[in-house]
N, CA, C and O atoms as a GROMACS GRO file, in nm:
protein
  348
    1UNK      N    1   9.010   9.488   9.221
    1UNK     CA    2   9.100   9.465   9.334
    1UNK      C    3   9.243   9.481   9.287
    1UNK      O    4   9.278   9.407   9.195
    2UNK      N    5   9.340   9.575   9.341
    2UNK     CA    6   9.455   9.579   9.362
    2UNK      C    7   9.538   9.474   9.504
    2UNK      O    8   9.486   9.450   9.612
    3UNK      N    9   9.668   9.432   9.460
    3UNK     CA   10   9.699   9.342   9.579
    3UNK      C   11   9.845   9.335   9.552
    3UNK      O   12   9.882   9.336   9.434
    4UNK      N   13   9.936   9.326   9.656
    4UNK     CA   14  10.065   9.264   9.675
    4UNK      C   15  10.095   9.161   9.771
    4UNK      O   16  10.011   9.154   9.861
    5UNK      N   17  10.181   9.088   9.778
    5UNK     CA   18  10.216   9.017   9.863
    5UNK      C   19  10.220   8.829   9.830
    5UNK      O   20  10.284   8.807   9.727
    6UNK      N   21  10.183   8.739   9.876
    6UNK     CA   22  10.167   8.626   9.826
    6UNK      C   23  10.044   8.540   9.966
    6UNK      O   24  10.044   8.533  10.089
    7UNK      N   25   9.956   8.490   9.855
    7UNK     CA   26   9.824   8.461   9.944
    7UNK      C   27   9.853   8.301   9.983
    7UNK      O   28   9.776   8.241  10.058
    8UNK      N   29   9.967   8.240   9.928
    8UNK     CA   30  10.014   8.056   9.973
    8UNK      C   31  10.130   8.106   9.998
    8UNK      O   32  10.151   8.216   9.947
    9UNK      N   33  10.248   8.040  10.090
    9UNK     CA   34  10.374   8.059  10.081
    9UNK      C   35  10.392   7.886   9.990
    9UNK      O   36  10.348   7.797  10.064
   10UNK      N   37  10.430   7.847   9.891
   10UNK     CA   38  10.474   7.694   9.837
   10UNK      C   39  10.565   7.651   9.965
   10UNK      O   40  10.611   7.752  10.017
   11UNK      N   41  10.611   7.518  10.041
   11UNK     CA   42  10.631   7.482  10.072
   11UNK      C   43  10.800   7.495  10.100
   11UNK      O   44  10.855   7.496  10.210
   12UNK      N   45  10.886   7.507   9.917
   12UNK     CA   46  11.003   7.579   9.938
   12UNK      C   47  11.020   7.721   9.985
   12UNK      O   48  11.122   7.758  10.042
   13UNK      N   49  10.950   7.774   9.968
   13UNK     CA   50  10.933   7.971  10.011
   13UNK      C   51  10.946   7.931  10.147
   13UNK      O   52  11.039   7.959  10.222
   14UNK      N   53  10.804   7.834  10.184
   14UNK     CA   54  10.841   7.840  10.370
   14UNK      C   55  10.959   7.791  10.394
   14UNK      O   56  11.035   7.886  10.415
   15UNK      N   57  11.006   7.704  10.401
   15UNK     CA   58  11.170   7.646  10.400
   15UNK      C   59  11.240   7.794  10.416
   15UNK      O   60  11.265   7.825  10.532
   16UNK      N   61  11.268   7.872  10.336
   16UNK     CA   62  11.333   7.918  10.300
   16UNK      C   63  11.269   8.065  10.385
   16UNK      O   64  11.366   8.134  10.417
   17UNK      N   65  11.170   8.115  10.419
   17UNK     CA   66  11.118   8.215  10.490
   17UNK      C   67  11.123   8.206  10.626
   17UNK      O   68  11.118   8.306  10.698
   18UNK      N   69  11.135   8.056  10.682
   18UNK     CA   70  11.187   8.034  10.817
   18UNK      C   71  11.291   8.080  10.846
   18UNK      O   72  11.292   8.110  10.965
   19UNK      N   73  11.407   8.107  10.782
   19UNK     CA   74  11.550   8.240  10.832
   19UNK      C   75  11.550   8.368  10.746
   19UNK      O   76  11.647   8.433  10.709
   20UNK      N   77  11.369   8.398  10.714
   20UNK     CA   78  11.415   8.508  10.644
   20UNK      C   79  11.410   8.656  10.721
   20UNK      O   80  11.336   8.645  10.818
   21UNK      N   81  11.465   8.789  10.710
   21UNK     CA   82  11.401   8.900  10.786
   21UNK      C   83  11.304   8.894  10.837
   21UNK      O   84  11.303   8.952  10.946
   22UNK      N   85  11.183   8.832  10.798
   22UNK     CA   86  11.036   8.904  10.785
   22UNK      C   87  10.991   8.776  10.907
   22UNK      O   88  10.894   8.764  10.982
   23UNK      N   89  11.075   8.718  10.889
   23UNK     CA   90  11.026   8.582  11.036
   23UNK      C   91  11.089   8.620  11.147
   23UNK      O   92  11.035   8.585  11.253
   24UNK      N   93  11.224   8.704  11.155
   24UNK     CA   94  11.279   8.772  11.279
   24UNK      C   95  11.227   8.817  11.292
   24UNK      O   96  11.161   8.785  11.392
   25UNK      N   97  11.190   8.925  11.231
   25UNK     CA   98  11.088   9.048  11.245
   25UNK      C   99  10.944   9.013  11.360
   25UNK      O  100  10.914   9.058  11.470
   26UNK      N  101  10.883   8.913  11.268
   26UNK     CA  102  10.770   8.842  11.393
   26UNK      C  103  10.806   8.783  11.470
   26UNK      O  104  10.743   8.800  11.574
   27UNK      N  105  10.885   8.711  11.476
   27UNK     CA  106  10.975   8.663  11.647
   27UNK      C  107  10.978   8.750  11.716
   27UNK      O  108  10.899   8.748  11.811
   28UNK      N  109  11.062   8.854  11.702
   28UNK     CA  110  11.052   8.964  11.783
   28UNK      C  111  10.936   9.004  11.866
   28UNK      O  112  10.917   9.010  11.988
   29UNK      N  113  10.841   9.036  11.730
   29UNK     CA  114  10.699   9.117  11.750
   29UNK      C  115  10.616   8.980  11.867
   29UNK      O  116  10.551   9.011  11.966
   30UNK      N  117  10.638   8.855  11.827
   30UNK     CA  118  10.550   8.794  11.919
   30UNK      C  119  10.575   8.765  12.041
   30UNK      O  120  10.498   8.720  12.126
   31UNK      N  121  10.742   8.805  12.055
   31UNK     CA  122  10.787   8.787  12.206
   31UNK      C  123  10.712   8.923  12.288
   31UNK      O  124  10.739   8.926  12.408
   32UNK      N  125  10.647   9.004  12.252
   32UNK     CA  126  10.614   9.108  12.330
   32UNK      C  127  10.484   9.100  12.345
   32UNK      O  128  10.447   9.196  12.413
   33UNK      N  129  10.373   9.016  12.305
   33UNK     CA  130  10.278   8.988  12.284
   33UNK      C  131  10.236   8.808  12.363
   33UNK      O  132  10.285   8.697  12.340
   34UNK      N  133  10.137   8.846  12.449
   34UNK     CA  134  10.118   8.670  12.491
   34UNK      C  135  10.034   8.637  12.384
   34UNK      O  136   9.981   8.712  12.301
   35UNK      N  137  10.027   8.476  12.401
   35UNK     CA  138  10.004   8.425  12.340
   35UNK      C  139   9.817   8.406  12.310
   35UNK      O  140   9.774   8.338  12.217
   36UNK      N  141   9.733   8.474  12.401
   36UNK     CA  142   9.600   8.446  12.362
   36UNK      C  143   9.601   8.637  12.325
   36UNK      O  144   9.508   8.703  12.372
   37UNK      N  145   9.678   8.687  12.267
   37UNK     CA  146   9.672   8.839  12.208
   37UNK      C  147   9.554   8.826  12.093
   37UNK      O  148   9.572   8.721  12.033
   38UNK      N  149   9.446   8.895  12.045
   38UNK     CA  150   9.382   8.901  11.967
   38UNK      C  151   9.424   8.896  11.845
   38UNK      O  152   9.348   8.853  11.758
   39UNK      N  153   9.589   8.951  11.807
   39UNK     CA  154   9.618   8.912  11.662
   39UNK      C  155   9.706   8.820  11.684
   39UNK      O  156   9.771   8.796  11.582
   40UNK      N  157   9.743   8.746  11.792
   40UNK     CA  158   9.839   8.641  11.771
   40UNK      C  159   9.852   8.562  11.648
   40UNK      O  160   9.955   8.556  11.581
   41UNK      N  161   9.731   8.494  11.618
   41UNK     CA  162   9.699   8.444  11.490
   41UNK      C  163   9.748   8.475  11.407
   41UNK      O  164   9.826   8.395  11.357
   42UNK      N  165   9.731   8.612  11.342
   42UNK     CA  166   9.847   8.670  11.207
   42UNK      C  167   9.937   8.584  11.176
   42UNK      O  168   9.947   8.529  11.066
   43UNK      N  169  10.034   8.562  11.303
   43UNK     CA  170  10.163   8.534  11.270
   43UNK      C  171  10.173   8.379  11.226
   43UNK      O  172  10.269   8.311  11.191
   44UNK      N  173  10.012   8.346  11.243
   44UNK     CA  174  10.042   8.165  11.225
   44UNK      C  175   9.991   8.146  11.057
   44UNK      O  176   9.949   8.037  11.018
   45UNK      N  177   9.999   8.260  10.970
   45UNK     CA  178   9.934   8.221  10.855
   45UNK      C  179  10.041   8.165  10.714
   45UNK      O  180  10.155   8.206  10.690
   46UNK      N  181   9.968   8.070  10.641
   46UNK     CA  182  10.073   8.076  10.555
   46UNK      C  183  10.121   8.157  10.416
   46UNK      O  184  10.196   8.117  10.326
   47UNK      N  185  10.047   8.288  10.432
   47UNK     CA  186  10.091   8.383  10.324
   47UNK      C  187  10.075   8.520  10.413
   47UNK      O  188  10.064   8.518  10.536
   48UNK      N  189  10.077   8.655  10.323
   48UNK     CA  190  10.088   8.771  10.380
   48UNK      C  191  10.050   8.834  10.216
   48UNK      O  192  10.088   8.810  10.102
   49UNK      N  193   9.942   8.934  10.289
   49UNK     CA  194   9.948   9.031  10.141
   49UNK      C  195   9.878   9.178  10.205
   49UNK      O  196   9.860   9.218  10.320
   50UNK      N  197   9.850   9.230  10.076
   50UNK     CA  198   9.771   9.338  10.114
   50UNK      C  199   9.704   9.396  10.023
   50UNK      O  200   9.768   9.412   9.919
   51UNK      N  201   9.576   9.443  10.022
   51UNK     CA  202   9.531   9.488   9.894
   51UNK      C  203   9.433   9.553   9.931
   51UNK      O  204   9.379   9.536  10.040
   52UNK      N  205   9.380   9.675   9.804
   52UNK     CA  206   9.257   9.748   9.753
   52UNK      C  207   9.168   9.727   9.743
   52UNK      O  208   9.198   9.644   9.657
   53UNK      N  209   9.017   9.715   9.750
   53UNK     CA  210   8.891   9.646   9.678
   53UNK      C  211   8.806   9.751   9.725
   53UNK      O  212   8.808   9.788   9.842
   54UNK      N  213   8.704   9.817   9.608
   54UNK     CA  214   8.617   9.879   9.569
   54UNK      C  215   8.557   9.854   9.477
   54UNK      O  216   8.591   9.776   9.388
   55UNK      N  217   8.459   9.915   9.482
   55UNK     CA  218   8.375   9.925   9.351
   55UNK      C  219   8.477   9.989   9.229
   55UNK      O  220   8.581  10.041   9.270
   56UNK      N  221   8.454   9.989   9.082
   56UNK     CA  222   8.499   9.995   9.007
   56UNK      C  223   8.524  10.167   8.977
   56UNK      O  224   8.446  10.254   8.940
   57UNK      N  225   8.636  10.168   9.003
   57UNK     CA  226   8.663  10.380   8.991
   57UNK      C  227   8.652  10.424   8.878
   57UNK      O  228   8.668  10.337   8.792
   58UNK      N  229   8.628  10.546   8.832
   58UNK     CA  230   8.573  10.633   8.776
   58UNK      C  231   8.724  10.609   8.661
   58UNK      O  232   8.731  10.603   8.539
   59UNK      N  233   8.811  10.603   8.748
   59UNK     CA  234   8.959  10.625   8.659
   59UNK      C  235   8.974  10.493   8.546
   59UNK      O  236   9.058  10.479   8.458
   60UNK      N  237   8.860  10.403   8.584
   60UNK     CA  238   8.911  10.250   8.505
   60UNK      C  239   8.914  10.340   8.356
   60UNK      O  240   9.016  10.394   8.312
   61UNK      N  241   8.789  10.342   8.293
   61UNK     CA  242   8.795  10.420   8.162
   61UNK      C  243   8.826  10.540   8.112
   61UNK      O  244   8.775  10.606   8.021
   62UNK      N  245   8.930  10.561   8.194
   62UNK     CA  246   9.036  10.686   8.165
   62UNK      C  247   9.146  10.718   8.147
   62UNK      O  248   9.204  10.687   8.252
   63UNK      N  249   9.197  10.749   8.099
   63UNK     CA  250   9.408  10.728   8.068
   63UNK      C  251   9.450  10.782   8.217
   63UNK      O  252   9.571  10.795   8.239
   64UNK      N  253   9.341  10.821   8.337
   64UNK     CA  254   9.422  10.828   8.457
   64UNK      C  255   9.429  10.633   8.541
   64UNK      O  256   9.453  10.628   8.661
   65UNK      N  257   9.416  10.561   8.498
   65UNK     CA  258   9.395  10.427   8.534
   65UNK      C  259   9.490  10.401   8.598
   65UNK      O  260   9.483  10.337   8.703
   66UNK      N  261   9.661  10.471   8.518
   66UNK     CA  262   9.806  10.415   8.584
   66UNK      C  263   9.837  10.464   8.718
   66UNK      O  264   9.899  10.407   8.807
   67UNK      N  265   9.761  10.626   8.718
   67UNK     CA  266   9.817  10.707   8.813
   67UNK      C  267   9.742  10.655   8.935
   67UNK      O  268   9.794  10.665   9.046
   68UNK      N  269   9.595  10.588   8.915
   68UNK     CA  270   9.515  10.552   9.016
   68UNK      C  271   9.591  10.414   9.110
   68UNK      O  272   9.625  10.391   9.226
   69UNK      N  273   9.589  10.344   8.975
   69UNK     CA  274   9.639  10.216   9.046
   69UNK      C  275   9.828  10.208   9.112
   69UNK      O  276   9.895  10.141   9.191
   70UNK      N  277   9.841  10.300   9.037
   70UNK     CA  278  10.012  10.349   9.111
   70UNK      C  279   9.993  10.371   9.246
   70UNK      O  280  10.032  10.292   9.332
   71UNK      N  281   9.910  10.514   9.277
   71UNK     CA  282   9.932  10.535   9.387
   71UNK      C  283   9.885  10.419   9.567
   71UNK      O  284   9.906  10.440   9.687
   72UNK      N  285   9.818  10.305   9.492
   72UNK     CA  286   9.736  10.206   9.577
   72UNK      C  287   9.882  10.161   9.586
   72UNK      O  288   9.942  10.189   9.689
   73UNK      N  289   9.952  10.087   9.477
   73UNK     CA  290  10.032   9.990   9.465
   73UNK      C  291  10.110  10.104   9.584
   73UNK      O  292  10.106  10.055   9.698
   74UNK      N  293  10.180  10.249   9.578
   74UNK     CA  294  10.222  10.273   9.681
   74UNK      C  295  10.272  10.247   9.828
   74UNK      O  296  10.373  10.250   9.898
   75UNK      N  297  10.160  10.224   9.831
   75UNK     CA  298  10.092  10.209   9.972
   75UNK      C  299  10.143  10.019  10.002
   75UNK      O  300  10.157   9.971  10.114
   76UNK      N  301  10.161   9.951   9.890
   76UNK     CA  302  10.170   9.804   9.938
   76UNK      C  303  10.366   9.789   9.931
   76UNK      O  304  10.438   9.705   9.983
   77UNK      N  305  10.395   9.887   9.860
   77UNK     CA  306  10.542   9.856   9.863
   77UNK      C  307  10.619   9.822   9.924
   77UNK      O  308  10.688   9.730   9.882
   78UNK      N  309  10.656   9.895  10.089
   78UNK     CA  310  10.718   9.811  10.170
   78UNK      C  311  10.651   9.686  10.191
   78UNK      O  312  10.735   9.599  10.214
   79UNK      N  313  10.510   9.633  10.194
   79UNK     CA  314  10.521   9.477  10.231
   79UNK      C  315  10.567   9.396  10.111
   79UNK      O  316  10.591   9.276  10.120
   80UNK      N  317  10.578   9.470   9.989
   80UNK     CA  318  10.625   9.358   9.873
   80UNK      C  319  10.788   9.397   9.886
   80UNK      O  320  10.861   9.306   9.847
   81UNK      N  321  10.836   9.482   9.919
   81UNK     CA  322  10.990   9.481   9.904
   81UNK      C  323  11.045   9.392  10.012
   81UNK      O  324  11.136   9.311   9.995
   82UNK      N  325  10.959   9.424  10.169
   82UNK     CA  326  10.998   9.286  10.255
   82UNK      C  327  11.010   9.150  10.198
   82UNK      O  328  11.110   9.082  10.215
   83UNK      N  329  10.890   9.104  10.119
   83UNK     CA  330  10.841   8.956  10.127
   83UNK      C  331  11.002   8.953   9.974
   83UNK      O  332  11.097   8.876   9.990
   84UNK      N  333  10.997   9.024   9.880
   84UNK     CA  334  11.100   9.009   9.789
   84UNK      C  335  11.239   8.979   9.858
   84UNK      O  336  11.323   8.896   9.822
   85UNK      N  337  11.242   9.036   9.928
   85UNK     CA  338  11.407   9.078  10.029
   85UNK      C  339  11.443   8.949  10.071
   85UNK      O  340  11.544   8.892  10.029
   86UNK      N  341  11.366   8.902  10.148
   86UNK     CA  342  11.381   8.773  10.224
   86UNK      C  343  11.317   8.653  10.163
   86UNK      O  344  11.269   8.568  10.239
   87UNK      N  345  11.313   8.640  10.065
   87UNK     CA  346  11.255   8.510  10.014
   87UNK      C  347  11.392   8.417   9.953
   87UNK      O  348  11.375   8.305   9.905
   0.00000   0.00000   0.00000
């Protein structure tokens, strides 16, 4: 498993993630959305991440391992540069 993001917010993070971008951001998003919306929920969690999981790739025992797991991590960057930004 590859992953970014943070799976607890600690108690100071929330403090401190309550005026961050990434909580405007869902303010926004939930004012357009009622409240029995099928993902309403999302927004009530106390972490955010995102990640990879497969079976074990062909690349583990290969000097391509960096390029494999680079290009996943890719893919998670904007949600780790958000959650970094505003913390």
């Amino acid at each position: 498993m590859l992953g970014a993001g943070m799976h607890v917010f600690a108690p100071p993070v929330l403090a401190r993630r309550s005026r961050s971008r990434a909580t405007a951001s869902a303010a926004r998003v939930t004012k357009k959305f009622d409240a029995d919306h099928p993902r309403a929920a999302l927004l009530k969690h106390a972490g955010l991440f995102a990640g990879w999981e497969d079976a074990h790739p062909k690349e583990l025992a290969s000097g391509k391992l960096v390029d494999f797991a680079a290009k996943r991590y890719a893919a998670m960057t904007p949600l780790h540069a958000c959650l970094r930004d505003s913390l």
